[in-house]
C-alpha positions as CSV (number, residue, x, y, z in Angstrom):
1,X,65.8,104.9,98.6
2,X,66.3,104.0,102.2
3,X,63.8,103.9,104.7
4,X,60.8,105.7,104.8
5,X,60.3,105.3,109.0
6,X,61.7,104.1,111.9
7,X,59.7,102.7,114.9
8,X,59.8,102.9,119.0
9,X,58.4,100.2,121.1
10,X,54.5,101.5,122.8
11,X,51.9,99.1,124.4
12,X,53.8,95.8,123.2
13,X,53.9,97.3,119.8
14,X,55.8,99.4,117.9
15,X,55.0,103.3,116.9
16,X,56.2,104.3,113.3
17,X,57.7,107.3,112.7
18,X,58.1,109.0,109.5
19,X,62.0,109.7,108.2
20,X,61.0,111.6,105.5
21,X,58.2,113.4,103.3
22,X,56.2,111.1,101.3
23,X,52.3,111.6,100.2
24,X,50.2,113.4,103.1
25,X,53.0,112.3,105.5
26,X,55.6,115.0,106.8
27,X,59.1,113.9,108.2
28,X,58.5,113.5,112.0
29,X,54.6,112.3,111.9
30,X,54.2,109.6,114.0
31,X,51.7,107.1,112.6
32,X,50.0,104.1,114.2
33,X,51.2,100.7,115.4
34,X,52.3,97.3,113.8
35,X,53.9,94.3,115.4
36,X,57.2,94.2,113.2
37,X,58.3,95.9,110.1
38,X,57.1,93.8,107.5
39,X,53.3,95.1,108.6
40,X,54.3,98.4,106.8
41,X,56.1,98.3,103.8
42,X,59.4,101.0,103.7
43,X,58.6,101.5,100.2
44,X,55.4,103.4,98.2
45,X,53.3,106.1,99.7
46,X,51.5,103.9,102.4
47,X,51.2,104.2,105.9
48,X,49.2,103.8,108.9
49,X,47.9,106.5,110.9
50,X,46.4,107.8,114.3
51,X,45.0,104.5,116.8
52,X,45.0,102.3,113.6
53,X,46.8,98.9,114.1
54,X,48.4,96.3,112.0
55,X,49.5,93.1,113.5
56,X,50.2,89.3,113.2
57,X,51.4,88.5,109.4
58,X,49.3,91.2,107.9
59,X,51.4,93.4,105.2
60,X,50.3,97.2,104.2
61,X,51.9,98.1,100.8
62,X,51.9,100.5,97.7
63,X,50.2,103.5,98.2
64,X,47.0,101.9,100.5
65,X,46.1,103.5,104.3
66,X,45.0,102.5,107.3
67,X,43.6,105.0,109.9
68,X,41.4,106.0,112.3
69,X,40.8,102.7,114.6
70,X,41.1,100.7,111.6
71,X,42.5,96.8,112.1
72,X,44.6,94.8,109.5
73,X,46.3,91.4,111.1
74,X,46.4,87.8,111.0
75,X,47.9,87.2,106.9
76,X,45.3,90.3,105.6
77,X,46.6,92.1,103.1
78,X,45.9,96.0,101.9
79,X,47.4,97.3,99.1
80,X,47.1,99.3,95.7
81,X,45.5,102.7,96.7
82,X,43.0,100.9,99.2
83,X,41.4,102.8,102.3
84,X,41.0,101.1,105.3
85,X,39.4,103.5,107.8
86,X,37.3,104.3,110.8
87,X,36.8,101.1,112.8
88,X,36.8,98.5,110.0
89,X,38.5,95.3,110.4
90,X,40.4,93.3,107.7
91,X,41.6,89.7,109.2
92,X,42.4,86.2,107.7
93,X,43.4,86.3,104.7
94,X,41.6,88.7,102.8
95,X,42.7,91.2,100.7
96,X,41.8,95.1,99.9
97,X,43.3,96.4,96.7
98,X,42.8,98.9,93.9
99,X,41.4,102.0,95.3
100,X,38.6,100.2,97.1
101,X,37.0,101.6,100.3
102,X,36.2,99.8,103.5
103,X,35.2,101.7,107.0
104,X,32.4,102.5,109.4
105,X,32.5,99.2,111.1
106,X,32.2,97.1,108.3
107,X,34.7,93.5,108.0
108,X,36.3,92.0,105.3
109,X,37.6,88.7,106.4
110,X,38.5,84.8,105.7
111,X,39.3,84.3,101.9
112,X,37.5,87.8,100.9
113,X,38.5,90.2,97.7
114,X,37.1,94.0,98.0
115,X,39.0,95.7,95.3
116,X,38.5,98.3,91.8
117,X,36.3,101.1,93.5
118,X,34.6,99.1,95.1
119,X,32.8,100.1,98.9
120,X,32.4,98.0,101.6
121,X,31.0,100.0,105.0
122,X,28.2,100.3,107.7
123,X,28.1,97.4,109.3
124,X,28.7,95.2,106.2
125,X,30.7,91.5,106.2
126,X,32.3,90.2,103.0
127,X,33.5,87.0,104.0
128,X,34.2,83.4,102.5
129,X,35.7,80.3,103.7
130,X,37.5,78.1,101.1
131,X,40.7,75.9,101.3
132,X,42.1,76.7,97.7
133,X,41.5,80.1,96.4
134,X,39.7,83.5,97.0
135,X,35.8,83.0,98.0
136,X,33.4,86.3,98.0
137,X,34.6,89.2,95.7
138,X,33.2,92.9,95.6
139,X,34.6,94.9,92.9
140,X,34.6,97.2,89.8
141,X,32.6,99.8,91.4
142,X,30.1,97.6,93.6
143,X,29.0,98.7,97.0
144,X,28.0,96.0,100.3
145,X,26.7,98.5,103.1
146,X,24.4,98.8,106.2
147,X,24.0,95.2,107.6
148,X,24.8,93.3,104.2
149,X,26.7,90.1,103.8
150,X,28.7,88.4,100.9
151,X,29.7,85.2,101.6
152,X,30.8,81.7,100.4
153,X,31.9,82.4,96.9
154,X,29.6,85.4,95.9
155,X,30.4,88.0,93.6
156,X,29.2,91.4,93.8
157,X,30.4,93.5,90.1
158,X,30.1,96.7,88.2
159,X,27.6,99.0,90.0
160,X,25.5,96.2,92.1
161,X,24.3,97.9,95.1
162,X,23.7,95.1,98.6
163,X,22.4,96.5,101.2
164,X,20.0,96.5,104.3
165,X,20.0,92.8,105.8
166,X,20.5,91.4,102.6
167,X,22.8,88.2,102.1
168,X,24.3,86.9,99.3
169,X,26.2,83.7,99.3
170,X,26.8,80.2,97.4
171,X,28.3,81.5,94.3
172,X,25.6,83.6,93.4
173,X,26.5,87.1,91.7
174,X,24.9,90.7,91.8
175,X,26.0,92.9,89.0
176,X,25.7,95.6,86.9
177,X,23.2,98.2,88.4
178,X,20.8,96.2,90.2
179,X,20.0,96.1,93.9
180,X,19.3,93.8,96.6
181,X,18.3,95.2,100.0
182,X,15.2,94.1,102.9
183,X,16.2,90.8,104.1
184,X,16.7,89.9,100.4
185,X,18.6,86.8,99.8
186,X,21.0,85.4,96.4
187,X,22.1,81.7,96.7
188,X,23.2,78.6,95.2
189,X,23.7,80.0,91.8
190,X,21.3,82.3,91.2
191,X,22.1,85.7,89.3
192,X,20.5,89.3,89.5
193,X,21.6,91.8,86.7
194,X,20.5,94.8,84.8
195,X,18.3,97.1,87.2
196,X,16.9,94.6,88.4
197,X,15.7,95.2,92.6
198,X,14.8,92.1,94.7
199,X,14.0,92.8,98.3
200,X,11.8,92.1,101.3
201,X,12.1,89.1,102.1
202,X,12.5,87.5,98.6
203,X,14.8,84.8,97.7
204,X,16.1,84.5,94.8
205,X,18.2,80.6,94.4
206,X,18.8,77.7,92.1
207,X,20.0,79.1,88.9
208,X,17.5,81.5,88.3
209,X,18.3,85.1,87.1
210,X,16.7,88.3,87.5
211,X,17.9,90.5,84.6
212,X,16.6,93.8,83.1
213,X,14.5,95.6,84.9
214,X,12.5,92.9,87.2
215,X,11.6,94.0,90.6
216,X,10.8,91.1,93.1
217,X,9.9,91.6,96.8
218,X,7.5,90.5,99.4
219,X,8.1,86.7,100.5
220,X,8.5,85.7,96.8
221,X,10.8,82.8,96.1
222,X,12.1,82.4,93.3
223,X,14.1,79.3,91.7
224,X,15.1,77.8,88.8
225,X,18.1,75.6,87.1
226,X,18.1,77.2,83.8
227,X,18.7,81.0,83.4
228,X,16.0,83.2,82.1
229,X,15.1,86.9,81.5
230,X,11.8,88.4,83.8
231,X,11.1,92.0,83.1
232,X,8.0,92.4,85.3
233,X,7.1,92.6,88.6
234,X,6.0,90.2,91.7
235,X,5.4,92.3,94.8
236,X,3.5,91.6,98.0
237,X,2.6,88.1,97.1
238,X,2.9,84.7,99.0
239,X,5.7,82.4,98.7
240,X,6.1,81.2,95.2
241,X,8.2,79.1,93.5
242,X,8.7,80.3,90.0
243,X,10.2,77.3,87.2
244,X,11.4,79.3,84.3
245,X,13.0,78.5,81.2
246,X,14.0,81.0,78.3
247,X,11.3,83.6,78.7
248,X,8.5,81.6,79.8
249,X,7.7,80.6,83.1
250,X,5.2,79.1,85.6
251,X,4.6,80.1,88.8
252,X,3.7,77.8,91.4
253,X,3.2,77.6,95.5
254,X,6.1,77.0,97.4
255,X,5.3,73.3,98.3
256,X,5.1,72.4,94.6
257,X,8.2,70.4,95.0
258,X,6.4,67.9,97.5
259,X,3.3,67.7,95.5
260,X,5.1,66.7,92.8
261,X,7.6,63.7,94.3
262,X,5.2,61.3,94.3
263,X,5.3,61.7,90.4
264,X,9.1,60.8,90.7
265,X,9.4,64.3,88.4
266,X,12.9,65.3,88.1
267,X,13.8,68.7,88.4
268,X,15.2,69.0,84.9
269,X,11.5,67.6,84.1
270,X,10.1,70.5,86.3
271,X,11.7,73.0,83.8
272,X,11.4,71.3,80.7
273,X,7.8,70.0,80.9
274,X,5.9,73.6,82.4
275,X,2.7,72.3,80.7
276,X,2.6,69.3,81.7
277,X,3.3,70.1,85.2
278,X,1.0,73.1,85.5
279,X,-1.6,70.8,83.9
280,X,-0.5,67.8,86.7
281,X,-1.3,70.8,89.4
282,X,-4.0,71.8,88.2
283,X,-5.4,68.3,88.3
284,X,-4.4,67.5,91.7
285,X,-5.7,70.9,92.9
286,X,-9.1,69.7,91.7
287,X,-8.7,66.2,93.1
288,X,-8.0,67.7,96.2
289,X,-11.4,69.8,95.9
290,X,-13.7,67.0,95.1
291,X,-12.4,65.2,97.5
């Protein structure tokens, strides 16, 4: 097939220059920089226009573009039909793939997947530091914008919208057509799903799930270890802590857990014993009144 461009030193770089016609790309163009050859692959339909840059161990392949001031370096790696634009930045070791979209200023770095359709832009960071393995993944056709970030080992799936200052992180997931956004936040393992919203400043942690159509904002927290399905709403409120099981659940004040140690309650006993803890509460609320 031969080779697709040749280069010409520029800045302490090197300026590629297309051979040949291939996609958008006329013989003659001259692209954007990279450090050595094996930035660019010579095969496929990608390249790397304008001021974008490619550098350090980074590798562009397949059909996948980098342009406007768009970075790739260190060992990132873009690839598939993946858009790198405007003045994102993909470092470490992450990797954009499929036909997935990342610009504005957003960052995709460390261990960090974006790939499918998925969108990761404004000033969004999908990051994750692990020593084996990929961490936080956004895919399918998932979108992480404004001043969002996925982190640790999140997932963000399907048509999960994270925006605003929302963070998601631990190995929590957001999936399907629900939304986080406010100053949201999804940890440890905790799940949101179906059209579900959380936002404000609501946190959502443990292993509780928000599924169907629960909405959950204001300075609600919510946790639990067991999964369970909440199809109403909690808006405005103080800070709760909600211990749920199946479909039922019992909502408490935040400081429930130190009310409780004394008891020497377990947490599993905090979910499998609602009535006899809302019943303990209730008892030590009116101790606390009489006395």
């Amino acid at each position: 097939m031969g080779k697709k461009y040749r280069t010409e030193p520029e800045d302490n770089m090197l300026r590629i220059i297309a051979l040949k016609d291939f996609s958008n790309v006329k013989k003659g163009d001259k692209g954007g920089l990279i450090e050595k050859e094996s930035n660019l692959s010579q095969e496929g339909g990608c390249w790397v226009y304008e001021n974008a840059k490619v550098w350090g161990d980074a590798q562009v392949s397949e059909n996948a573009r980098v342009f406007g001031r768009a970075q790739v370096y260190e060992k990132a790696k873009v690839y598939g039909w993946a858009i790198v634009c405007d003045y994102a930045q993909v470092f470490d070791c992450s990797e954009v793939s499929g036909e997935a979209l990342v610009y504005n200023t957003a960052y995709v770095s460390d261990n960090a997947c974006v790939s499918g359709n998925a969108e990761v832009f404004g000033h969004a960071w999908v990051y994750g530091r692990a020593k084996v393995g990929k961490c936080a993944k956004v895919f399918d056709d998932a979108r992480v914008f404004g001043d969002a970030e996925v982190f640790g080992h999140a997932g963000i799936y399907e048509n999960a919208n994270v925006c605003g200052k929302a963070k998601i992180f631990g190995i929590a997931s957001v999936r399907e057509n629900a939304k986080v956004y406010g100053n949201a936040k999804i940890y440890e393992a905790a799940r949101v799903s179906g059209r579900a919203k959380v936002y404000g400043d609501a946190q959502i942690y443990g292993g509780a799930a928000v599924q169907e159509f629960a909405e959950v904002c204001g300075t609600v927290k919510l946790w639990s270890i067991k999964y369970f399905i909440y199809t109403s709403s909690i808006k405005n409120s103080k800070d709760y802590v909600i211990l749920a099981t199946g479909k039922e659940f019992c909502v408490f004040p935040s400081n429930i857990k130190n009310l409780l140690d004394k008891e020497e309650i377990s947490i599993e006993d905090y979910i499998n014993n609602i009535q006899t803890i809302r019943q303990l509460y209730e008892e030590k609320i009116q101790n606390r009144r009489g006395s």
